[in-house]
C-alpha positions as CSV (number, residue, x, y, z in Angstrom):
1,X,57.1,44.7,-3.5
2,X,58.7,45.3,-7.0
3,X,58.0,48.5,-9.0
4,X,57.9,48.0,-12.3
5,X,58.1,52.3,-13.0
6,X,60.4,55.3,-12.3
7,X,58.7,57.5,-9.9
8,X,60.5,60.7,-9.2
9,X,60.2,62.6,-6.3
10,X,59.5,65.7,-7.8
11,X,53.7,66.2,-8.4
12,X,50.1,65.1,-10.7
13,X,46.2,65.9,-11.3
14,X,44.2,63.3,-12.4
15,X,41.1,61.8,-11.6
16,X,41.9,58.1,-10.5
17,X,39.9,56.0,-8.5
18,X,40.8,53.6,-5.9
19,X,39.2,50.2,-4.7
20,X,37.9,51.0,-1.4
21,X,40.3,47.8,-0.1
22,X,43.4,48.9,-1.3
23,X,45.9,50.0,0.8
24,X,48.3,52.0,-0.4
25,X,52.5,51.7,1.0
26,X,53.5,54.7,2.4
27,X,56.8,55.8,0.7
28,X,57.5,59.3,1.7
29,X,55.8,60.9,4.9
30,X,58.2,64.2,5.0
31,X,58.6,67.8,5.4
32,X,59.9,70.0,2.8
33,X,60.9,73.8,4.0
34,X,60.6,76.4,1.2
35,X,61.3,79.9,1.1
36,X,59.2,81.7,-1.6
37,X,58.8,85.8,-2.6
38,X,55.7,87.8,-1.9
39,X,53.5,88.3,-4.8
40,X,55.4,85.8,-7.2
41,X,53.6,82.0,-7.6
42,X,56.6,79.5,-6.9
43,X,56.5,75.9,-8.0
44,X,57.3,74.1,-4.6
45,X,56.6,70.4,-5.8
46,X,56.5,68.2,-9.0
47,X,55.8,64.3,-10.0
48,X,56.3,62.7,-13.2
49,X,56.4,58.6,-13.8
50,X,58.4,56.8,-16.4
51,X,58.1,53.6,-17.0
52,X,61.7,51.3,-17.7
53,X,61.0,51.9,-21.3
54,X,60.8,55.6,-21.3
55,X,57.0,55.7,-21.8
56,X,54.7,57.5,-19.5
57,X,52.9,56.4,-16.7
58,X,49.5,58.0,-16.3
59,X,46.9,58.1,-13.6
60,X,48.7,59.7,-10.8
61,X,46.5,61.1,-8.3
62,X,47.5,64.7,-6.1
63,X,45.4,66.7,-3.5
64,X,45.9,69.6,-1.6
65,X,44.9,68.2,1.3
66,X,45.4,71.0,3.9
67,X,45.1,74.6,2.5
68,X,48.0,77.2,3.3
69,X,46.4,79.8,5.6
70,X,48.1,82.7,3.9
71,X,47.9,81.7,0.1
72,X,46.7,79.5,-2.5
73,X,47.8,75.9,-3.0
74,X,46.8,75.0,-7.2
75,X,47.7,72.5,-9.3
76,X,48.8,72.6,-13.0
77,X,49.4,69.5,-15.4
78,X,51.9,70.5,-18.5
79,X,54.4,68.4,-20.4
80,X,58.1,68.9,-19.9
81,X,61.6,67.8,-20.8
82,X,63.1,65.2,-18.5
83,X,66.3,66.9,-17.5
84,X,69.3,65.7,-15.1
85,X,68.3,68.7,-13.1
86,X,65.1,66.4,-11.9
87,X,66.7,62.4,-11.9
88,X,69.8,63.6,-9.6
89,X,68.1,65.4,-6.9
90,X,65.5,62.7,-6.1
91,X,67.2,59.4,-6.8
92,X,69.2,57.0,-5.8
93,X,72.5,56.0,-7.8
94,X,70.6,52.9,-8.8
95,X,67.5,54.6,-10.0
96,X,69.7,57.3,-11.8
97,X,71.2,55.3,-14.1
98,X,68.1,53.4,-14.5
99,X,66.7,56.8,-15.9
100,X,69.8,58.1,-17.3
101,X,68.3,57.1,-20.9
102,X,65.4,58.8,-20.2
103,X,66.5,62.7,-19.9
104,X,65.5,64.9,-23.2
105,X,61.9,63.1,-23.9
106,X,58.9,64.8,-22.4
107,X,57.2,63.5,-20.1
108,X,53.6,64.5,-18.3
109,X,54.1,66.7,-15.2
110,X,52.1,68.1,-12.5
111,X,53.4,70.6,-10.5
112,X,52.2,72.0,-7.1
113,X,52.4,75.9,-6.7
114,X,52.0,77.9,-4.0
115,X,51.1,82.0,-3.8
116,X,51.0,84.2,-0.5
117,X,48.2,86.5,-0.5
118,X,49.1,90.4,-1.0
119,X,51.1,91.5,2.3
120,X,51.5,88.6,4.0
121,X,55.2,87.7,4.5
122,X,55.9,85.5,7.5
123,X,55.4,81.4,8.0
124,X,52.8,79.0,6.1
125,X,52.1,75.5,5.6
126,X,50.2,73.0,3.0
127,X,50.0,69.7,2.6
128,X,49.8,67.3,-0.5
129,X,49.0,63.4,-0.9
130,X,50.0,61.9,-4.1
131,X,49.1,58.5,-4.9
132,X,49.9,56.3,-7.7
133,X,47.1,55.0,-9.9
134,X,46.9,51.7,-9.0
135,X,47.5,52.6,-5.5
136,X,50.4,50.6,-5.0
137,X,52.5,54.0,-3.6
138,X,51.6,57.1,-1.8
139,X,54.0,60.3,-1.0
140,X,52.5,62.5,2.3
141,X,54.0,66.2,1.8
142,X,53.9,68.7,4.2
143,X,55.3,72.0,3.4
144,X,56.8,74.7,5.4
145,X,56.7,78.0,3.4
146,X,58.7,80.8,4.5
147,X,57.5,84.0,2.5
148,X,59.9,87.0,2.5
């Protein structure tokens, strides 16, 4: 199956629906280990979609689908810079030229943050579904939060 956009593995809020037939392909089904400060809100995940052309893709779909136990999971949607600090990281060489023209115009993000409760400091885990708007993707994240 071809994609015709730029997904980056980096987070989104928006209300998209999904035909009840559709089933998405699972691309990513991982665990990503962070270790965050008591008392400060950390950003431990991010998604953003370009299209070839450098225009937006829109309709992106995250949940917090399992709760930390010793925090809050929430969910904020801002515009940001495409930067080379977010193409290397979480793409192949063939994808990162593909994008290469892309860094320095904004681009829609949502980002996943993630805040222990006062006193807590020890282990926690989340976990995040993002799905693509036409359900043609979806990225399973767990997270594994060390809080110090």
């Amino acid at each position: 199956m071809r994609r015709s956009a730029i997904i980056l593995i980096a987070a989104t809020l928006t209300s998209a629906s999904s035909p009840s037939h559709a089933q998405p392909m699972i691309n990513h089904d991982r665990v990503l280990t962070y270790t965050v400060q008591q008392g400060t809100r950390s950003r431990v995940w991010f998604v953003w979609g370009l299209l070839p052309d450098c225009s937006t893709r829109r309709g992106f779909n995250v949940r917090v689908v399992t709760l930390p136990r010793h925090g809050t999971a929430s969910l904020e949607k801002t515009n940001e810079v495409v930067s080379t600090d977010w193409v290397q990281p979480f793409m192949g060489r063939r994808k990162q030229l593909q994008a290469a023209h892309c860094i320095g115009r904004t681009a829609p993000v949502i980002s996943v943050f993630y805040k222990a409760r006062p006193g807590f400091r020890g282990e926690d885990s989340m976990a995040v579904v993002a799905t693509s708007a036409n359900v043609e993707w979806q990225n399973i994240l767990r997270f594994q939060i060390t809080v110090r």
